[in-house]
C-alpha positions in Angstrom: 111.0 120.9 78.9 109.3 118.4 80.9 109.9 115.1 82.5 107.6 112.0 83.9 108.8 110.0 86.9 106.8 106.5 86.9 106.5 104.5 90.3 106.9 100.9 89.8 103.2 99.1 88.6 101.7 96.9 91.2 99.6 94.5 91.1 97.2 94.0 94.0 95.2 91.4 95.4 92.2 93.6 96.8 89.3 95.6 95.3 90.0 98.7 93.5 87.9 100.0 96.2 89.8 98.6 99.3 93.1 100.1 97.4 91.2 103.5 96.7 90.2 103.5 100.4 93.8 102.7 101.5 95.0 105.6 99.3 92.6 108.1 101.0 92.9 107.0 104.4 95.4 110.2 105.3 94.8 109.4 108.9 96.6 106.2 108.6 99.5 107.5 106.3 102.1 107.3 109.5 101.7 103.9 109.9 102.8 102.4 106.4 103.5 104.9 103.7 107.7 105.6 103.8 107.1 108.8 101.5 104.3 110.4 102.4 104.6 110.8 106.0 101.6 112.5 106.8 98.6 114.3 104.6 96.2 116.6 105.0 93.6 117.4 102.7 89.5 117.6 102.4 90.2 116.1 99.1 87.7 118.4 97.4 88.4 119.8 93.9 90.9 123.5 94.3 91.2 122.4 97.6 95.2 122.1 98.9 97.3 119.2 99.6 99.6 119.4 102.2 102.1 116.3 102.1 104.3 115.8 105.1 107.7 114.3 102.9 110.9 113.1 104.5 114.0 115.5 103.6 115.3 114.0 100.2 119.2 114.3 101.6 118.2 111.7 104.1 118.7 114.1 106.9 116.5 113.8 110.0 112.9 116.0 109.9 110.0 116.3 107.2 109.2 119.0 105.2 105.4 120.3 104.0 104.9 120.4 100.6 101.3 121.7 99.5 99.6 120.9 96.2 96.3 121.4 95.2 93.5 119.1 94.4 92.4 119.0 90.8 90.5 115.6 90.0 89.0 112.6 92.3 87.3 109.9 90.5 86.6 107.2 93.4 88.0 104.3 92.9 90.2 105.1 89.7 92.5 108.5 89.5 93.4 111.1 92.0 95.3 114.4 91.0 96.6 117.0 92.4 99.3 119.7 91.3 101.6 122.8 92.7 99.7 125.2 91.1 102.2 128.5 91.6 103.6 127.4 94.8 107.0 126.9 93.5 108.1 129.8 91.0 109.2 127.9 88.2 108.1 124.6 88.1 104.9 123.3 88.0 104.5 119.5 89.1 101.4 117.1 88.2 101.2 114.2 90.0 98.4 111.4 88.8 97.7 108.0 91.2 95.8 105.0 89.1 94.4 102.4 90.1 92.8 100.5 87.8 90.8 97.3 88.3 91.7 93.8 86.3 88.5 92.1 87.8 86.8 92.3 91.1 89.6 91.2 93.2 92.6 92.3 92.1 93.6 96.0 90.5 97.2 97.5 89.7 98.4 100.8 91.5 100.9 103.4 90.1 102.0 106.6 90.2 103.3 109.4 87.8 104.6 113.0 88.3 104.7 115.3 85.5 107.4 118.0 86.7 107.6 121.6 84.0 109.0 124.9 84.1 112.1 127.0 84.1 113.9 125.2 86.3 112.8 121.5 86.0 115.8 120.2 84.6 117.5 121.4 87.9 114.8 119.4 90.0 115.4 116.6 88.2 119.0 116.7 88.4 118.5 117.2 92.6 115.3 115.1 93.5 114.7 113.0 90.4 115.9 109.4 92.0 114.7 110.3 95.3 111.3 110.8 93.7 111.7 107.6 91.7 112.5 105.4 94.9 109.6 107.2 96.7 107.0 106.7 94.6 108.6 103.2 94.2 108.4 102.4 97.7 104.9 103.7 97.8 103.3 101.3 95.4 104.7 98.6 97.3 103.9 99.7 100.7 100.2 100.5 99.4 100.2 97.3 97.9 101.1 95.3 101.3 98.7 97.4 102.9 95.6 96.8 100.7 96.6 93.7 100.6 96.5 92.8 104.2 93.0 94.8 104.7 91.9 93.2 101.7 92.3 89.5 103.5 90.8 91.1 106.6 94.1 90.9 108.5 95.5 94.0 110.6 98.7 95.5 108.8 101.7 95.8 110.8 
């Protein structure tokens, strides 16, 4: 059995290539993405993923999940997966942006979650990946937005 959680679809008023940017910026993760606390990654292909994700019972700290990097097409899809980190289930997640003309693209999100026990993840973490990924998309798209227009993002 598997299941697809699908952020919210954005549209954005900025290059594909300022969004792309934005998105791979892990550096600046802190100051805008609500998810994704912190990343840290070479981003080359079998390379791991560490993302620094808020505890999904709303309790105070972060926890460190890695994934592992299996595709980066600059300025269109970036994927990366748990590989056999997790006994069990086996997660895909896929980021898209994909342009509409040179000045505007649309951003989403999608994680393809398998294995013996996805049902149970779904169950425990499905919403709270839902509103993540939804408050991603929007906080990437006020972000690109802003550096789009050559303003400083809050």
């Amino acid at each position: 059995m598997s299941h697809v959680i699908t952020s919210v679809t954005v549209e954005i008023a900025a290059p594909a290539s300022v969004v792309w940017a934005v998105l791979t910026d892990f550096a600046h993760y802190p100051q805008w993405n609500p998810y994704t606390v912190a990343v840290t990654s070479t981003l080359e292909i079998g390379t791991p993923i560490d993302l620094t994700l808020p505890n999904p019972d709303g309790s105070a700290g972060t926890f460190v999940n890695r994934e592992w990097v299996r595709v980066v097409e600059p300025p269109h899809h970036l994927r990366y997966d748990t590989a056999s980190e997790m006994p069990g289930i086996f997660a895909v997640r896929d980021q898209w942006v994909t342009p509409l003309d040179d000045k505007r693209c649309t951003y989403h999100t999608t994680d393809t979650i398998s294995g013996k026990y996805a049902d149970k993840v779904m169950e425990m973490t499905g919403d709270w990946v839902k509103a993540g990924f939804d408050s991603v998309a929007i906080a990437l798209q006020a972000r690109a937005e802003a550096l789009g227009q050559g303003t400083t993002p809050s």
